[in-house]
C-alpha positions in Angstrom: 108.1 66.0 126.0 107.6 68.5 128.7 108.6 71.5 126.3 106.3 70.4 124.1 103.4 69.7 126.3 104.2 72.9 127.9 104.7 75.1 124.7 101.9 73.1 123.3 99.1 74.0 126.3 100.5 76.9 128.0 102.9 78.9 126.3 101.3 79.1 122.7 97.4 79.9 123.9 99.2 82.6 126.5 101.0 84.4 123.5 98.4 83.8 120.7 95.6 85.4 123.4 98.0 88.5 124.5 99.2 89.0 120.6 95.0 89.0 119.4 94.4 91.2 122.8 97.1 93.3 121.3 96.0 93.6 117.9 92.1 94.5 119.0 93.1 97.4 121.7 93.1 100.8 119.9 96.2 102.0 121.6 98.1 98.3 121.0 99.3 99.0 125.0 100.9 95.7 125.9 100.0 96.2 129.4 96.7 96.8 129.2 96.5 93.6 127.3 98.2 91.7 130.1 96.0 93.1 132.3 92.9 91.6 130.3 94.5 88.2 129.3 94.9 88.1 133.5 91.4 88.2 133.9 90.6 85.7 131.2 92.9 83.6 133.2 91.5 84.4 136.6 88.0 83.2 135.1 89.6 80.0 133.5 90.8 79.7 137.0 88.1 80.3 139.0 86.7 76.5 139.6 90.1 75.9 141.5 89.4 79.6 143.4 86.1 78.7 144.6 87.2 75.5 146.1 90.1 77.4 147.5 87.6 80.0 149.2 85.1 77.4 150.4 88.0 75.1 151.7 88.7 78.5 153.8 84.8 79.0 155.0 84.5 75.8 155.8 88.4 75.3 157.8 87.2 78.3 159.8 83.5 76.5 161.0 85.6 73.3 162.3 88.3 75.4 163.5 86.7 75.4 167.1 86.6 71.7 166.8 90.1 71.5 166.0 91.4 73.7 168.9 89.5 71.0 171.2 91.3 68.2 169.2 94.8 70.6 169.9 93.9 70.8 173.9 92.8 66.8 173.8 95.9 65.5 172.2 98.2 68.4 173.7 100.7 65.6 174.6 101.1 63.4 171.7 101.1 65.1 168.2 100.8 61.9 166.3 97.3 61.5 167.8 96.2 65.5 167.1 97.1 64.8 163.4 95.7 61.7 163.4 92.5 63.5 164.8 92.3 66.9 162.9 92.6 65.1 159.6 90.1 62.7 160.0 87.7 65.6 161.2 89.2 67.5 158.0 88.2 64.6 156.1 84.8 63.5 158.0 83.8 67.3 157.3 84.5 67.2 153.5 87.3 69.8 154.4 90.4 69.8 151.6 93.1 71.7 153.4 95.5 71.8 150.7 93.1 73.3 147.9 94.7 76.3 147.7 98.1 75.0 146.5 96.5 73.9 143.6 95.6 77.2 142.6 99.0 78.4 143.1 100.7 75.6 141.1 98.0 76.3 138.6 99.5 80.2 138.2 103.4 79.5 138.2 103.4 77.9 134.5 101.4 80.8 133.7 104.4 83.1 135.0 107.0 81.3 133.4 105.3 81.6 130.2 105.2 85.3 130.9 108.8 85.7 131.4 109.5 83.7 128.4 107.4 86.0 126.6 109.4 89.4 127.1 112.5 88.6 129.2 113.6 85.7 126.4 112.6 85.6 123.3 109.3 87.0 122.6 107.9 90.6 122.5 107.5 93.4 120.9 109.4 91.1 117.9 106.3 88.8 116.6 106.8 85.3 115.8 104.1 83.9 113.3 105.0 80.7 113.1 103.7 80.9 116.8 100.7 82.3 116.0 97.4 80.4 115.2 95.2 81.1 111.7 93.1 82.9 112.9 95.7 85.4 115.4 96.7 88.2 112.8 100.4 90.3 113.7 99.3 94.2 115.0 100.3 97.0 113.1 102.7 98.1 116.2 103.0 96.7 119.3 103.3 99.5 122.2 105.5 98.0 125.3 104.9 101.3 127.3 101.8 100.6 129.6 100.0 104.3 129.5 103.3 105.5 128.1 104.8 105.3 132.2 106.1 101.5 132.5 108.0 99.6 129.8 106.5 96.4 129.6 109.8 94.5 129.3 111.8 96.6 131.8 111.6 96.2 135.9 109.8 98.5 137.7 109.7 98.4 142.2 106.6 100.1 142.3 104.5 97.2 140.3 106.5 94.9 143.3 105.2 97.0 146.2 101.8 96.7 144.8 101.7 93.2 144.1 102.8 92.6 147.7 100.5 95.0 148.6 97.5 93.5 147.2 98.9 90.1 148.5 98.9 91.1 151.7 95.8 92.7 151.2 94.1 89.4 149.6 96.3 87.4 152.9 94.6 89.5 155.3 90.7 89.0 153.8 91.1 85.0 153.6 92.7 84.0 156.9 91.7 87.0 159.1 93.5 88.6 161.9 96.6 86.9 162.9 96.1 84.7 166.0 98.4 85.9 169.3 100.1 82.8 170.5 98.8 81.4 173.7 100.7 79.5 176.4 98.5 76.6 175.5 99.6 76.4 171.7 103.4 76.8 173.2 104.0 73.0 172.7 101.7 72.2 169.7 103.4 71.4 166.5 100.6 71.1 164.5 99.9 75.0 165.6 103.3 75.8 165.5 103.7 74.6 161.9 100.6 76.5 161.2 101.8 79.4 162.5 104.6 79.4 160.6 103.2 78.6 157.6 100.6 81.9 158.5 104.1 83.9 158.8 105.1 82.9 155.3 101.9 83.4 153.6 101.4 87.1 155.3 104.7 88.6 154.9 107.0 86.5 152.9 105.1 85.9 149.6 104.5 89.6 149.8 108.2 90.2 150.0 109.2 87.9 147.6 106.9 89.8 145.0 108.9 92.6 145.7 112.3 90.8 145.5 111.2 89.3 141.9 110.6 92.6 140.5 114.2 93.3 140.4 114.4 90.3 137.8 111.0 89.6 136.4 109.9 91.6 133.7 106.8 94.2 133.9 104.8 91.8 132.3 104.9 89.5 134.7 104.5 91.9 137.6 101.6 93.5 136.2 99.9 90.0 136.0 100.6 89.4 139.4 99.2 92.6 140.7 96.2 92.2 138.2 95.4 88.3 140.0 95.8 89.3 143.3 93.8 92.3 142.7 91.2 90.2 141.4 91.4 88.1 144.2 91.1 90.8 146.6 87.6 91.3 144.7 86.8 88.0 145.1 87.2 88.4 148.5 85.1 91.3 148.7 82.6 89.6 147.0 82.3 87.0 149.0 81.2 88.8 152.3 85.0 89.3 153.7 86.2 91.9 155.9 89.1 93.3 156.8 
């Protein structure tokens, strides 16, 4: 049922859009038709990354609020969550938006992977493909005849962290300094911690992947984030 459901709405519409992307680009470079079937999928996505960006616009306007609600309730955390998510929720404020967007990218991934690392490219399945998705003539796995497409590469890691970090740095800002204050806070040292993770350890696990996850995969990655990073941009944000 869930092989189905997922070959049926992710997998199929992934390889049918990156075989026609394919088949249209002069050069048939596989990469540069990840890199446009990324942005298809960015705009797809977009509804769930405006709602993450506005969640973060609007988290920062209360976040004043919230640090009296931290001082208040210093002394009993049960209280200060209590508090900070009813203001979260008085304030129309969705903290956990963004994790929909990331859950929304990992079958994406997965379907990557399955794609070169498997079974799938450069050999063509058409039974796969729908009526109107023709087979190319050749399909070119060498993205501007540097990076195999189906190979690992640490470079495409680096930048993915890179752009990560860089996307990291544009939606939450500087990193706070802890004060003596905060020292005793759980709900600040939880955030803190989960700041930590989402600054430096998704960067580094991008770089740890692309020892196993094919180029394909990477180069979406570093294609998303990049687009984020523009999003960002966009939007007003500094670093």
């Amino acid at each position: 049922m869930i092989s189905t459901l997922f070959h049926t709405a992710i997998y199929d519409p992934l390889y049918n859009g990156l075989i026609f992307l394919v088949g249209i680009i002069p050069t048939h470079d596989v990469g540069l038709a990840v890199i446009l079937l990324t942005i298809v999928v960015r705009f797809v996505l977009f509804p769930l990354s405006r709602r993450a960006i506005e969640t973060q616009v609007a988290m920062k306007k209360v976040a004043p609020e919230v640090e009296k609600i931290k001082e208040q309730y210093k002394n009993n955390r049960e209280e200060q969550g209590k508090a900070i998510f009813a203001l979260y929720k008085e304030r129309g404020v969705h903290p956990f938006a963004s994790i929909g967007l990331l859950l929304a990218q990992l079958p994406v991934l997965f379907a990557l992977y399955w794609i070169f690392a498997v079974g799938g490219l450069p050999e063509i399945h058409p039974n796969l493909l729908y009526s109107f998705v023709s087979p190319p003539p050749v399909v070119n796995m060498e993205f501007l005849g540097i990076l195999n497409m189906a190979g690992h590469s640490l470079f495409l890691g680096v930048l993915a962290a890179a752009a990560q970090f860089a996307y990291t740095r544009l939606s939450m800002g500087p990193r706070e300094k802890k004060s003596a204050v905060q020292g005793g806070s759980f709900s600040t040292d939880l955030a803190r911690s989960f700041d930590l993770q989402a600054r430096y350890m998704l960067p580094a696990t991008f770089i740890v992947l692309s020892y196993f996850v094919p180029n394909a995969a990477m180069l979406y990655l570093v294609t998303s984030n990049m687009f984020m990073v523009g999003q960002e941009l966009f939007s007003g944000r500094r670093f």
